[in-house]
N, C-alpha and C positions, 0 to 999 in steps of 0.2 A: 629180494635180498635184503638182508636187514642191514641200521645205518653202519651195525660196526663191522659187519661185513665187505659192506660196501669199501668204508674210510680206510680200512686198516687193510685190506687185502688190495687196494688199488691205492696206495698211499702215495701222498707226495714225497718219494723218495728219490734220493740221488741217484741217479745212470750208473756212480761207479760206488756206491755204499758198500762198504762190505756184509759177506754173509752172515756173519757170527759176530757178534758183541758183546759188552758187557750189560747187562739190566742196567737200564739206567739207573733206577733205584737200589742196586747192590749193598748189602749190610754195609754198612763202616762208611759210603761214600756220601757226597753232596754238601752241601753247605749247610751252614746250622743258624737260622736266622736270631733274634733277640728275644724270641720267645722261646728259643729250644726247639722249634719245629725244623725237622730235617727236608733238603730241599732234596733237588736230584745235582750229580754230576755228569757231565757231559762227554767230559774228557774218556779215551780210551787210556786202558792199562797200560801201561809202562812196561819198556820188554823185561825178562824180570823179575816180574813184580808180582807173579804169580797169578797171570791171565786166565781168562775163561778153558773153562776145558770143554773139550770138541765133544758133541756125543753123537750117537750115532740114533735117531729116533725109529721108537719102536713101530710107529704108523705112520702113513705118508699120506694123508688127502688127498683124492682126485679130485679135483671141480670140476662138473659135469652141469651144465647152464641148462636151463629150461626152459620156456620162455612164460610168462606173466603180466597179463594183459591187465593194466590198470588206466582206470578212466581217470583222463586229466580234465578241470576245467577250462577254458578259454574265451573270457579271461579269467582270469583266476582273482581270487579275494584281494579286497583294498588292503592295503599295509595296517597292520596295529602300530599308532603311531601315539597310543598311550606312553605317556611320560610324569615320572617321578622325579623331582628336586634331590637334586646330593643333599642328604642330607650331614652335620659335620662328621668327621669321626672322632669316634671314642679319643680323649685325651693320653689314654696308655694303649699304644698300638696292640699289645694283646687280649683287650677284650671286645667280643664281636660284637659291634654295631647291630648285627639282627641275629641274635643267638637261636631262635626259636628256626631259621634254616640252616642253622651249621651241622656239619655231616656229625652224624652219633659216632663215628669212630674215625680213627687214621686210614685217610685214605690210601696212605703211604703203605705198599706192601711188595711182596712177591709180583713182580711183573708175570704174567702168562709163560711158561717155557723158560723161564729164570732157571734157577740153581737146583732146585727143587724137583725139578723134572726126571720122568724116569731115562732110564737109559746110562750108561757110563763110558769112559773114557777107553777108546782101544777095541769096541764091541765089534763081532764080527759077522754079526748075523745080520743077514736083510731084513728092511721094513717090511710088513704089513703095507698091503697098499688096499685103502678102502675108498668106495666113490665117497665123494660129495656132494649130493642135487644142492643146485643154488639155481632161485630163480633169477632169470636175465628178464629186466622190464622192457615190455613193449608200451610207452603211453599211449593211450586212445583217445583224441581230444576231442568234449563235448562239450555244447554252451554251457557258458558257465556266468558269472554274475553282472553287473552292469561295467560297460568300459568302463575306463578314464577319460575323463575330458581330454582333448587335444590340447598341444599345446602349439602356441603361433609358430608358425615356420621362420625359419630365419630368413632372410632376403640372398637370395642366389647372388655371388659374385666369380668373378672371374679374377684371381690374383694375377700377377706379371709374373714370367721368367725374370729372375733376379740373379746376379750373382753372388755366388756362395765359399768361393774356393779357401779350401784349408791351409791353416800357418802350419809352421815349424812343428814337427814333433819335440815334445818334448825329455828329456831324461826320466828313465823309472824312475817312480818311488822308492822310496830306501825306506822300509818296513825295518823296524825296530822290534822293542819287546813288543807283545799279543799280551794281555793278560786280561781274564774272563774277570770284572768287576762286581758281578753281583747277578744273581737268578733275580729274574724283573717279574716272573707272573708264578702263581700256581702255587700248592702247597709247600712250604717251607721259605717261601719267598718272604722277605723284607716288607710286601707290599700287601702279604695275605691275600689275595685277589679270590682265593678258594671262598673263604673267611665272610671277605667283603662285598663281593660282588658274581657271587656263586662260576667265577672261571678259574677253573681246577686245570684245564689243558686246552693250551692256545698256541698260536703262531704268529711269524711276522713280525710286529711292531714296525708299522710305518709311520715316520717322523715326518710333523711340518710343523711350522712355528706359527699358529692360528691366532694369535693376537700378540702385541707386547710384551714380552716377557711370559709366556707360555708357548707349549708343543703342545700339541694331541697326536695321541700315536692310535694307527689303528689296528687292530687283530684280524688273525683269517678266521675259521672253522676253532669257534670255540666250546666248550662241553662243559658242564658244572659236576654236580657230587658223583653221578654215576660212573665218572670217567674212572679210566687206572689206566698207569703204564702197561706195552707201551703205545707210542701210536696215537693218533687220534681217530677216536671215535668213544661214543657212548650216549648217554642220556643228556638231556636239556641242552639239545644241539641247537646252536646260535652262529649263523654262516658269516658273521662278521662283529665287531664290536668295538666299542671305541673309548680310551680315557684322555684325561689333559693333566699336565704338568706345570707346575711352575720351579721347579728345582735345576735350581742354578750349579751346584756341586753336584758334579760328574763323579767326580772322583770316589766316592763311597758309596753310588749306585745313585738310582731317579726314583724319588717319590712319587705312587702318582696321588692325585687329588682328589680324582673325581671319576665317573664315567657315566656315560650316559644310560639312564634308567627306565626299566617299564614298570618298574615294580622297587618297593624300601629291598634293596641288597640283591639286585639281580639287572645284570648289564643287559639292555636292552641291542636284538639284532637293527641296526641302522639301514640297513640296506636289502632290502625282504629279497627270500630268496623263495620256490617252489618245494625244495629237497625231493624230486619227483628225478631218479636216475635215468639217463637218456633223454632227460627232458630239460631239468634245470635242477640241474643235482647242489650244484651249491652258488654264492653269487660274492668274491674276493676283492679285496681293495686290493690295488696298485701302488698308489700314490696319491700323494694330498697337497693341496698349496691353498694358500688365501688367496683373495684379490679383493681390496679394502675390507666388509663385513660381511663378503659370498666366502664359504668357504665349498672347494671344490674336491670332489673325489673322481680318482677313476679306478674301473673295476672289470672285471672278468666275467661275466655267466657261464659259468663250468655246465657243458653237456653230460659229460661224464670222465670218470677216468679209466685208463685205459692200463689195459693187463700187463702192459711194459712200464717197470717204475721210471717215474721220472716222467710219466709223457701224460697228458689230461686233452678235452678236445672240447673248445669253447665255442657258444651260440654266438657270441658279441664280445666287442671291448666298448665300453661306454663312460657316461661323466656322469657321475651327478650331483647337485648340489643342496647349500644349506646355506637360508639369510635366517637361521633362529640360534648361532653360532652351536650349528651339529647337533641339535637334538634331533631334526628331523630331516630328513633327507628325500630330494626329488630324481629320481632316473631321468635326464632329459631325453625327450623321445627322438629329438635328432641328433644329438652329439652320440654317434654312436657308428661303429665299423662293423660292420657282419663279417662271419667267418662264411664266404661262399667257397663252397668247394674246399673249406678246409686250407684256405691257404691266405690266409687274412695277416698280412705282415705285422700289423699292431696291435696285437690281441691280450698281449699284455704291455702296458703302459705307464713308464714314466714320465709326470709333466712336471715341467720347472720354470716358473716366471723368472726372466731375467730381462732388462730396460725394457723395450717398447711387445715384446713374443715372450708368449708362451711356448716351451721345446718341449716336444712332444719325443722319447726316446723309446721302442716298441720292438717287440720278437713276437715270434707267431705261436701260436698253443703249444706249450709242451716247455721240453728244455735243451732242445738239440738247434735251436734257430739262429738266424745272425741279430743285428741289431742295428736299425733303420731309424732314421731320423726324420721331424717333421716340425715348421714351426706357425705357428696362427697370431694375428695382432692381438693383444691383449683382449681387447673391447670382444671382440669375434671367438673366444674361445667355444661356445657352443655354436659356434657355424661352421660345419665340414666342407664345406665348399670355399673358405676363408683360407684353409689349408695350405702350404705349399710345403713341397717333400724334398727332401735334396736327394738330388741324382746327379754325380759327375761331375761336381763343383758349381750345382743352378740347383736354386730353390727353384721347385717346378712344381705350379698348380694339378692338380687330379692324376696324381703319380704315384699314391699307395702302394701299387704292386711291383713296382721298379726302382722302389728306394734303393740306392747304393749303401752297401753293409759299411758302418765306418771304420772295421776292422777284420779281419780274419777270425776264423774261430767263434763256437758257437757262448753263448750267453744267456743265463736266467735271472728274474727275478730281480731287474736291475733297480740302484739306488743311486742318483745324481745329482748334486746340488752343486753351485757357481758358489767356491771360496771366496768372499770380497775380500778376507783375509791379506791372499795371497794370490788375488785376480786368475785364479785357475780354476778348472770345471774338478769336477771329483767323482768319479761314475766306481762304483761297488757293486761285486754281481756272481755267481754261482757260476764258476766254472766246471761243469761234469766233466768233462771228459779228461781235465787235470786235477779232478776231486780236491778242487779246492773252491775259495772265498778269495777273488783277486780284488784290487787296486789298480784304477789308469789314472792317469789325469792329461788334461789338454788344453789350450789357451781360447780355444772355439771350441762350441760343440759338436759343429761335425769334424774338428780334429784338423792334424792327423794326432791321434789318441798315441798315450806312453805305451808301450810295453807293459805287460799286467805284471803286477808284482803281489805275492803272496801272502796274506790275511790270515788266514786260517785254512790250514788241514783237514781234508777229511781222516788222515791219519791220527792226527793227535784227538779230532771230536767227530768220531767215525760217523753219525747222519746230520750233519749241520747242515744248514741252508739257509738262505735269508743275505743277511748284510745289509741292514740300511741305516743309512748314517745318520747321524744326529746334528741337527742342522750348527748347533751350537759349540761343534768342535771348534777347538781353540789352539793356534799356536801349532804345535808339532803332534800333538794330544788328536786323536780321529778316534770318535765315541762312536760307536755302532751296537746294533742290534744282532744277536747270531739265533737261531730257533734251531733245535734238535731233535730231533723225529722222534726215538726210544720215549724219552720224558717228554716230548711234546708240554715245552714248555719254551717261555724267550729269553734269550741272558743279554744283560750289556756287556759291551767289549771294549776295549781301548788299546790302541794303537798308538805306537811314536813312529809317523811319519817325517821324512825330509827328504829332499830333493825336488 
C-alpha cells in the first residue's frame, strides 16, 4: 500500500468528523501571511453563507486488501543522526534561505474531490462501484544489521503504597472568546516552514519550555513539497520533527527560530521511525519536559492504523531523551510500556514535572480510552519499576493495568501543565464522542478534575484535533495549539479563561 494511501485513507481523524466539508484550501479562504502567500482556513461555513454543496459521486471504490509480504530487517538500520546548524534567516522574511529547494510552483491548489469534481447537486443516479486491490502488508522479519549496544539496566525497586486521595472538585472553566491567532506551519503561514524547512504539512505542536526563555514544540507525521491538501500524506515523509522558540508575544502568533536539521532547509526526523505498515508504521511524540540539561520526550510506535477513524494500534509507549539540547535523541530501551494484548493503559503519554515526581497522564491506543495516572521520583524517570499508579486514592507500585480513570468519559491526545500562576493543574484533550476540544482543571493531579468545559468545536473547525497548551499562557489569556486534518496544518489558539 502506498504511504498516501496508507495516511490518508486510515487517518488520524475524529470519531465524530463530519462527512462532507469544505476544502480546506477553498478559493477566497485562509489567511494571507506578509508576503501575500495564502495560508488555509479551518473554520467550517457559516450557515448561510453559501456552504459546500452535496454531490452525489459518480464512482465509489471498493478496497479489496491483498496481502504483500515484505521483508523487514531486525534490527533494522542505525538512526541518521547527521545534523546541520540553523543557519540565520534571511533579514526579510520573504526571501528563502535555500531557494534552490523551494517548490517551483504554489503548492496551494484544488484539494483532491474539492469544487471541481464531477458530479452535481440533487443527482439521482447511483454510483459506479469499482474494486480497489490494495495491498495489506505482511512483514517478514530477517537479520538485519548490527544491534545497538545495550543500555545499563536501571536497578529494580519496590516503591510503598502511599496515600494519594483527591481534593475538592473544582468549578468549570468559564471559556471566553476562542479566537484562532495565527496558521503556525505550512504554506501561507507567518513562519514559511514549507519555505524554510521543506514542512509543507504537519501536526500537533507539542509545547515545553526547554531552557530559559524558550519552548520547543514538536510535530507528528510531517511531509515536504510533495504534499497537497487534504490530509496528510505525501512525499519526504518525516514521522516526527521539532523547532524552538523564543517569542514572548503570543498575541500576534509564535515565531519560530529554529529546527533541528539534517540537511541547510530541511527538518531533520528526531526520532527514527521504520515506516514499514503493521510493523512500525510511524513513531509520534506525546509530550516533552526538561529536567536540568536532559531534555525528555515520550512517544508512540504506531503499528498501524486502523480502518475505523479515529482509532490506531501501537507497539509501545516510551521515553526518549536528549543531553545535546535535541539535536539528537536516544529511545531508552527500558522506559518503555508494551501494548500486550492490545490493552496497554499508557500508550499514549503525558508527562509533567512538578516538585519532587514526574505525572505521568496516559490512554490506551486510539481515542475511545479513559485516562490513568501515574507518578515516578524525578531522579528515576527512566526506571519503570520506580512507577507508582494511582488506584482508589493510593499511589500503588506495579499497577498499570488497574489504574483508576480520573474521570468519566473517554479522552485523546491529552495536554497538561501545573499553572503556578494560579496553583491549578490545566489538562487539554480531544473529546470524540462530544466532538469537541475541552478544558478541566484540578488542584491535584489525580483530582477530583472540573467538569470539561468547551474550547473548540468540531462544528465551527469540522477535523480539529490536538490542543496543547502553551506552557507560557498568562493570566486569563490560554495559548494552545489546535491541528486540522483537511489542511493538515497547526494553528495557535487563544482562549480567555476564568474561573
Amino acid at each position: 500500500m502506498s504511504r498516501r494511501a496508507v495516511l490518508t485513507s486510515l487517518a488520524l481523524a475524529s470519531l465524530t468528523l463530519p462527512l462532507l466539508t469544505v476544502p480546506a484550501n477553498a478559493e477566497g479562504a485562509g489567511p494571507v501571511n506578509s508576503c501575500g502567500e495564502t495560508g488555509f482556513d479551518p473554520a467550517a461555513e457559516k450557515p448561510g453563507s453559501g456552504g459546500p454543496v452535496i454531490e452525489v459521486p459518480r464512482v465509489l471504490e471498493l478496497p479489496v486488501p491483498y496481502p504483500e509480504f515484505v521483508p523487514v530487517e531486525v534490527p533494522g538500520p542505525a538512526p541518521d543522526t547527521t545534523r546541520v546548524p540553523q543557519a540565520p534567516l534571511p533579514a526579510d522574511p520573504c526571501t528563502d534561505p535555500c531557494p534552490e529547494t523551494a517548490p517551483e510552483s504554489d503548492p496551494i491548489g484544488d484539494a483532491p474531490g474539492g469544487s471541481g469534481s464531477s458530479g452535481s447537486a440533487g443527482s439521482s443516479y447511483l454510483p459506479r462501484i469499482e474494486i480497489d486491490p490494495r495491498p495489506e502488508t505482511i512483514p517478514i522479519p530477517i537479520p538485519g544489521g548490527e544491534a545497538p549496544a545495550p543500555q545499563p539496566a536501571p536497578v529494580p525497586v519496590t516503591p510503598p503504597v502511599e496515600p494519594g486521595p483527591p481534593v475538592g472538585r473544582p468549578g468549570t472553566p468559564e471559556v471566553g472568546a476562542v479566537t484562532l491567532v495565527s496558521q503556525l506551519t505550512g504554506p501561507g503561514s507567518e513562519n514559511r516552514t514549507d519555505a524554510r524547512w521543506q514542512v509543507s504539512g504537519t501536526d500537533l505542536g507539542i509545547f515545553w519550555e526547554s531552557a530559559p526563555g524558550e519552548v520547543a514544540v514538536a510535530f507528528g507525521d510531517t511531509f515536504g513539497h510533495e504534499w497537497e491538501p487534504p490530509g496528510g500524506a505525501g512525499g519526504d515523509w518525516r514521522s516526527n520533527v521539532l523547532a524552538f522558540s523564543t517569542d514572548t508575544d503570543l498575541s500576534d502568533g509564535m515565531t519560530i527560530d529554529s529546527m533541528v536539521q539534517d540537511g541547510p532547509c530541511h527538518a531533520a526526523e528526531i526520532l527514527d521511525s521504520r515506516h514499514v505498515h503493521n510493523f512500525e508504521t510511524t513513531v509520534i511524540p506525546t509530550s516533552g519536559f526538561a529536567i536540568g540539561d536532559r531534555q525528555y520526550l515520550s512517544y508512540m510506535s504506531v503499528r498501524r492504523w486502523s480502518i475505523i477513524p479515529g482509532m490506531w494500534y501501537t507497539n509501545l509507549g516510551g521515553i526518549a531523551w536528549s543531553d545535546d539540547h535535541g539535536q539528537t535523541w536516544t529511545k531508552d530501551q527500558h522506559a518503555r510500556w508494551d501494548n500486550l494484548f492490545g490493552i496497554g493503559r499508557f500508550q499514549v503519554a503525558t508527562m509533567v514535572p512538578q516538585g519532587d515526581h514526574v505525572y505521568m497522564f496516559g490512554t490506551p491506543n486510539g481515542r475511545i480510552g479513559t485516562v490513568g495516572l501515574a507518578r515516578v521520583p524525578t531522579a528515576d524517570v527512566l526506571n519503570p519499576t520506580a512507577y507508582q499508579y494511582w488506584v482508589d486514592g493510593e499511589w500503588v507500585p506495579a499497577a498499570e493495568h488497574v489504574a483508576t480513570p480520573l474521570f468519566a468519559g473517554v479522552a485523546s491526545e491529552l495536554s497538561v501543565r501545573y499553572d503556578d500562576e494560579h496553583g491549578r493543574w490545566q489538562m487539554a484533550y480531544l473529546d470524540p464522542v462530544a466532538g469537541s476540544i475541552v478544558l478541566r482543571h484540578a488542584a491535584a493531579p489525580q483530582g477530583e478534575w472540573s467538569d470539561p468545559a468547551v474550547l473548540v468545536r468540531t462544528s465551527d473547525y469540522p477535523k480539529a484535533y490536538g490542543g496543547f497548551i502553551h506552557p507560557w499562557s498568562d493570566g486569563d489569556d490560554l495559548y494552545f495549539t489546535m491541528s486540522e486534518w483537511d489542511s493538515y496544518n497547526v494553528y495557535l489558539m487563544r482562549a480567555r479563561v476564568t474561573g
